[in-house]
C-alpha positions as CSV (number, residue, x, y, z in Angstrom):
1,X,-3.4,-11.9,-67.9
2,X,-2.7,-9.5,-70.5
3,X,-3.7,-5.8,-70.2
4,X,-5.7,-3.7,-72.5
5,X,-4.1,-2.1,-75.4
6,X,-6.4,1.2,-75.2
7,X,-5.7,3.9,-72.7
8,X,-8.6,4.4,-71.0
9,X,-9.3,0.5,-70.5
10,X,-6.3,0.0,-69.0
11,X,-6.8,2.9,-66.9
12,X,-10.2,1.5,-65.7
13,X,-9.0,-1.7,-65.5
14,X,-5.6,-1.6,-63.4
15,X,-7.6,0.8,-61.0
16,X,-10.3,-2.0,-61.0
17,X,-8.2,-4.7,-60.2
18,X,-6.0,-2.4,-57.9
19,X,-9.3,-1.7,-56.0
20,X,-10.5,-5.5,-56.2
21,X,-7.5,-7.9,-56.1
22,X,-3.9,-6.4,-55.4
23,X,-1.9,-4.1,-52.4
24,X,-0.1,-2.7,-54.8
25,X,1.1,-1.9,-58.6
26,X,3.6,-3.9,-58.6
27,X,1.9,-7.2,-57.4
28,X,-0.3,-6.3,-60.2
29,X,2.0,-6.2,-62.9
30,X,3.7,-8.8,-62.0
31,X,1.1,-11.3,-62.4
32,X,0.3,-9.6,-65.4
33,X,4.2,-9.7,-66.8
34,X,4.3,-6.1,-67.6
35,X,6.4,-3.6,-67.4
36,X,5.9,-0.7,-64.9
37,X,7.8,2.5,-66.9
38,X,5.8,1.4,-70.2
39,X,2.6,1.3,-68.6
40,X,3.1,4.4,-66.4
41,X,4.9,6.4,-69.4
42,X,1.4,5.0,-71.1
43,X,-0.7,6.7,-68.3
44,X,1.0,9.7,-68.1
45,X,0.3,10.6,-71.0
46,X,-3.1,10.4,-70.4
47,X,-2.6,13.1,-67.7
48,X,-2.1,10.0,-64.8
49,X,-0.2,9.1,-62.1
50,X,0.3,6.7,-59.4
51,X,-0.6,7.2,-56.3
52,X,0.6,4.7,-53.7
53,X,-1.3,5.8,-50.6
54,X,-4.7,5.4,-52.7
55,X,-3.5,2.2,-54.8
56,X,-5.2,3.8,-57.9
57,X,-4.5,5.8,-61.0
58,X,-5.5,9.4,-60.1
């Protein structure tokens, strides 16, 4: 599975799938073969975080 390129897509879609499909982030990118700090240093940047008691992008 390869994730979107553009912020906000990949926004939508990891809390899509996070909502839909997986526990957790990193049973997520896992399957997806990608790497946590690039895709939360991507986020961040964007003003989000991680938050592991909602399993979303807040």
């Amino acid at each position: 599975m390869k994730l979107p390129s553009d912020g906000a897509m990949l926004l939508s879609f990891l809390n899509t799938k996070l909502r839909d499909e997986y526990s957790s982030l990193d049973e997520l990118l896992e399957d997806c073969g990608a790497d946590r700090g690039e895709v939360e240093e991507k986020l961040r940047a964007l003003g989000y975080e991680y938050d592991p008691s909602r399993n979303a992008f807040r």
